[in-house]
N, C-alpha and C positions, 0 to 999 in steps of 0.2 A: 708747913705752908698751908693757909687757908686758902679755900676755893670760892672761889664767886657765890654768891647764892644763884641757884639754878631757878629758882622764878621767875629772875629777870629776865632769864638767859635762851629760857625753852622756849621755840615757837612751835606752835602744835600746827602746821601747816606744810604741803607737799614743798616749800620753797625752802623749807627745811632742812631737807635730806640733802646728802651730797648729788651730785648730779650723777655720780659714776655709779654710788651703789645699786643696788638691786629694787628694780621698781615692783610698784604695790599691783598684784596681780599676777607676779613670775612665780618661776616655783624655784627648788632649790639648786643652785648649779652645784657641780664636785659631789653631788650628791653620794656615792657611791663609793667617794675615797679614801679609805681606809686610814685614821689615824690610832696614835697608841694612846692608850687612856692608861690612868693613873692606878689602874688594878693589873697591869700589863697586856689589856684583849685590846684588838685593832678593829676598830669603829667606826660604822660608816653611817652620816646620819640619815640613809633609808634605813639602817637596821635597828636605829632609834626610833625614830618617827613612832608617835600615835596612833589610836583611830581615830581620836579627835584631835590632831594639830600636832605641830613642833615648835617647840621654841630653840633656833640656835646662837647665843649668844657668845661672844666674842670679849673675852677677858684673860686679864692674868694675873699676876702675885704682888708687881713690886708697884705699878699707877696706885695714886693717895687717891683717884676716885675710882676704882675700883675697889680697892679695899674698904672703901666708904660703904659701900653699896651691894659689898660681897656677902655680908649678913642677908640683907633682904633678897639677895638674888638667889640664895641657898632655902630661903622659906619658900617664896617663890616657886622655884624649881621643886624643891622634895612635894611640896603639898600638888601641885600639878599635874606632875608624873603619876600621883595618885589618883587620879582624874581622867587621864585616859590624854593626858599629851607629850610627849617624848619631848626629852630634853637634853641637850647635853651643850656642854661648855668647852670653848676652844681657845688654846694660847698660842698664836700667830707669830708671835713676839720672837726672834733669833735671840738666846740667850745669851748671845757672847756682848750685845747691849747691856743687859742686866742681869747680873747671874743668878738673881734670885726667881729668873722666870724660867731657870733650868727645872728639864723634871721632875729632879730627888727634890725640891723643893715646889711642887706641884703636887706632891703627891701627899707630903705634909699639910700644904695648907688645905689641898679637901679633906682629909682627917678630921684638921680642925674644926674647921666647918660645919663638916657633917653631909657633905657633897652627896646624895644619896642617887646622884643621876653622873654619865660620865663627867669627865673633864680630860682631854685628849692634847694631844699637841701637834697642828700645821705645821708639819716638819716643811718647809721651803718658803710658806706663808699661801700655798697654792688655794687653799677653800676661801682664804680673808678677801683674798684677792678678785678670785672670781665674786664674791660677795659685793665688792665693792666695799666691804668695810674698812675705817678709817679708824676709829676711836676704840678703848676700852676702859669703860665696858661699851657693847653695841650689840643693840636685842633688833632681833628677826624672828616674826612668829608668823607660823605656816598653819590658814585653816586644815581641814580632813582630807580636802580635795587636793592639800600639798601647796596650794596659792598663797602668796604671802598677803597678809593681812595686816600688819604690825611692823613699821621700824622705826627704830630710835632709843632715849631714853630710855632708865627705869621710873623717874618719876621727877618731880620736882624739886626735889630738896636732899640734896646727897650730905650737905652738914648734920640733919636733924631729921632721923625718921618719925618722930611725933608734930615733926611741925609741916608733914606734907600734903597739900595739898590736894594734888592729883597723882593720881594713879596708873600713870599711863600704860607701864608693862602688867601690871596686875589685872587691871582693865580689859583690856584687850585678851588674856590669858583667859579671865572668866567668862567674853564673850565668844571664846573660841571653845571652850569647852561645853555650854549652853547653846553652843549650834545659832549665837544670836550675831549681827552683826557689828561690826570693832566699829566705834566712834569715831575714834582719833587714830588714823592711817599712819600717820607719822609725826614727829616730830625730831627733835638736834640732837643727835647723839655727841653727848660730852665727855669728854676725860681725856686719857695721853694718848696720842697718834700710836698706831700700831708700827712696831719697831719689826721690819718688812726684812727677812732676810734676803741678803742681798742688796739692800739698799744703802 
């Protein structure tokens, strides 16, 4: 199934964001709640966190834009982390939706990858939630101060990463590591509704 081109689609504006999620300026809520990540340790993204920022994004295995966008969000993340910003990845998703967003197969796909930062799993959906995130994938980057700087997007164009445009998660990522200010505050986080256990 082809996906829209995300050009048309991204408004880089605070009218953007969902109204529930987490505004620009908060810091991180559930911050301290212990999920299990794909090496078996239980992570909490204070124990992630940087000195310079965090990025917590919200993704999983089986969304076709997610898997679009899981290459770049793995260069992304590993080169980052090298950088001095904590990173780590969350699957929100109740897997009896989709069983391929079960663990044993979580744990595979950052293998493949090459996931060099966690990837954990919201067991109840309690972090997505409090997040207010909606979508996956859905990026949240936290300047040093812990304040969010960044939601939305990875970028423009999840068919074709040579035909992208704008940079938005990367962008912001490199303004947060250069101690410089993030441009583009927000813009639409795109792909499949987070599958909310319990819902």
């Amino acid at each position: 199934m082809r996906m829209p081109t995300l050009t048309t689609l991204v408004l880089a504006t605070a009218l953007a964001a969902s109204a529930s999620a987490l505004q620009i300026g908060s810091s991180a809520p559930q911050r301290d709640v212990k999920m299990r990540s794909v090496d078996g340790r239980e992570l909490s993204i204070t124990e992630i966190a940087g000195p310079k920022g965090t990025l917590v994004i919200f993704t999983c295995n089986h969304c076709p834009w997610a898997k679009a966008w899981e290459t770049r969000i793995a260069e992304l993340g590993n080169s980052y982390q090298q950088r001095g910003i904590g990173v780590i990845a969350i699957n929100a998703n109740d897997p009896s939706s989709h069983a391929e967003d079960g663990y044993d197969e979580m744990v595979k796909r950052a293998k493949e990858r090459g996931f060099a930062f966690p990837y954990v799993v919201d067991a109840g959906s309690t972090v997505a939630r409090a997040f207010g995130a909606e979508r996956t994938p859905e990026a949240f980057v936290f300047d040093a101060s812990g304040k969010l700087v960044y939601h939305g997007t990875i970028d423009d164009n999840a068919d074709d990463a040579a035909q992208v445009k704008q940079h938005y998660l990367g962008d912001a990522l490199e303004a947060v590591a250069t101690g410089k200010p993030v441009t583009t505050a927000e813009t639409k986080a795109l792909g499949c509704s987070i599958k909310y256990y319990g819902s």
